[in-house]
DRENDO-1510 file (C-alpha; in Angstrom, 1 decimal, always signed):
<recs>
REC; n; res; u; v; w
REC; 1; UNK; -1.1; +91.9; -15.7 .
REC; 2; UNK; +1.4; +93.7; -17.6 .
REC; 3; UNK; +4.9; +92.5; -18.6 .
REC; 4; UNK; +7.6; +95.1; -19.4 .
REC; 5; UNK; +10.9; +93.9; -20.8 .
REC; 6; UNK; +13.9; +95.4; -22.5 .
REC; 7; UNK; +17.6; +94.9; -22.8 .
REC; 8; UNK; +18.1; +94.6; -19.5 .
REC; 9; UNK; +18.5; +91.9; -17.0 .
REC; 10; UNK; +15.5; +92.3; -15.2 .
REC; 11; UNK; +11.9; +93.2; -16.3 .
REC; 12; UNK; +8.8; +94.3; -14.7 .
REC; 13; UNK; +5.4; +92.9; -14.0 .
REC; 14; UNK; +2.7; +95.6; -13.5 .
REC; 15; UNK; -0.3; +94.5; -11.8 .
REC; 16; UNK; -3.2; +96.3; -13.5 .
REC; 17; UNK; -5.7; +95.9; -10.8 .
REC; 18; UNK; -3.8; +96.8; -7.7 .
REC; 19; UNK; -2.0; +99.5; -9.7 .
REC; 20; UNK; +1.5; +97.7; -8.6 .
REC; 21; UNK; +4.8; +97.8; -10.3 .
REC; 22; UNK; +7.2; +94.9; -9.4 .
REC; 23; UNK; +10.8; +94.8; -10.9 .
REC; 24; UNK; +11.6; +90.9; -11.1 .
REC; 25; UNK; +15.3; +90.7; -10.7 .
REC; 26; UNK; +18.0; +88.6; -13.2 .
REC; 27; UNK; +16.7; +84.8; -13.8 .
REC; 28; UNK; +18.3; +82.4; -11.1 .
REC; 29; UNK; +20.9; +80.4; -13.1 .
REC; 30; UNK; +21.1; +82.6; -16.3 .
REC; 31; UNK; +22.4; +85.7; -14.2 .
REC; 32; UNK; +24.9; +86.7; -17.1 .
REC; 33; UNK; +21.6; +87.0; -19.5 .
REC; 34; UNK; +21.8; +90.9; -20.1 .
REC; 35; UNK; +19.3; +91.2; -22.8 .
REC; 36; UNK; +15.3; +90.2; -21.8 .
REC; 37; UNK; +13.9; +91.8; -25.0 .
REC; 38; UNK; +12.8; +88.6; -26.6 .
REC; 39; UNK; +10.0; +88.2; -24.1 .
REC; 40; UNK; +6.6; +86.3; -25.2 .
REC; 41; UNK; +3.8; +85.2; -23.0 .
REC; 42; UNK; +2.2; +81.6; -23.8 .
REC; 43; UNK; -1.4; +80.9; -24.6 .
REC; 44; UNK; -0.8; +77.2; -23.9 .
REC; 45; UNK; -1.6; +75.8; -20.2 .
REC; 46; UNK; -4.2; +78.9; -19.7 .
REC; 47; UNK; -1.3; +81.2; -20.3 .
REC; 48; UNK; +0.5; +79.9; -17.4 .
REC; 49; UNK; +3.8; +80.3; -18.9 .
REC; 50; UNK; +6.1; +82.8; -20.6 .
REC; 51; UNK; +9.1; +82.2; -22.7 .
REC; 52; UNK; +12.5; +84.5; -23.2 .
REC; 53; UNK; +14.7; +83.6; -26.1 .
REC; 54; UNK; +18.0; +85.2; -25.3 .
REC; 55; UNK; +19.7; +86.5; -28.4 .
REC; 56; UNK; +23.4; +86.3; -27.1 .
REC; 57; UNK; +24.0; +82.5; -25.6 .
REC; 58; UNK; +20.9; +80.9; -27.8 .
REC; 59; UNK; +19.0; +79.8; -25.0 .
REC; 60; UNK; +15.3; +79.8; -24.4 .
REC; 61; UNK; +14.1; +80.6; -20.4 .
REC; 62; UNK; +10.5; +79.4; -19.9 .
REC; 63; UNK; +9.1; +81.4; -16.2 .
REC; 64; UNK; +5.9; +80.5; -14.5 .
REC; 65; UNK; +3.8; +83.2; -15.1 .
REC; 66; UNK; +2.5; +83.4; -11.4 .
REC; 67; UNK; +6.1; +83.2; -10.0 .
REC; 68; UNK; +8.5; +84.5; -12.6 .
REC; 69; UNK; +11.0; +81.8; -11.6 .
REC; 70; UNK; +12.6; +79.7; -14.2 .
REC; 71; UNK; +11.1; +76.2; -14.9 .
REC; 72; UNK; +13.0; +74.9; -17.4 .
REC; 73; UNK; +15.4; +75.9; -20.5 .
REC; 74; UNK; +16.2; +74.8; -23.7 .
REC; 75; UNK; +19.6; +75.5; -25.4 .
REC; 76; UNK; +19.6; +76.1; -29.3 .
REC; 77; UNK; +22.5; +75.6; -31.5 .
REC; 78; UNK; +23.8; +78.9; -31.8 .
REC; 79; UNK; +22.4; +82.3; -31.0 .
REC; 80; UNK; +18.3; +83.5; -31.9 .
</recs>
């Protein structure tokens, strides 16, 4: 699987195998997010988790891989 992000409010997961593009709308809760560049995938927990660091509020979104729905998020002092 493939994840494309970009300063945008949504991003895409491509499924390699099944040769499937899926545009995974704005994060539930962080709706006013407009900029998804920052994405990283984990390596921790069998890589079930990714992490966006949003540049503008200073928060950080960590998705479930499998879903893409927002587990958690932390909020920084100040912007990334």
């Amino acid at each position: 699987e493939a994840i494309l992000s970009g300063n945008r409010r949504h991003f895409y997961s491509y499924d390699l195998g099944a040769n499937k593009l899926v545009k995974q709308g704005a994060i539930l809760g962080h709706y006013d997010e407009r900029n998804l560049s920052k994405l990283e995938v984990s390596s921790m927990r069998n890589g079930k988790l990714m992490a966006v660091a949003c540049a503008d509020s200073g928060y950080i979104l960590v998705l479930g891989q499998e879903s893409k729905k927002l587990l958690f998020d932390l909020k920084m002092n100040g912007s990334c």
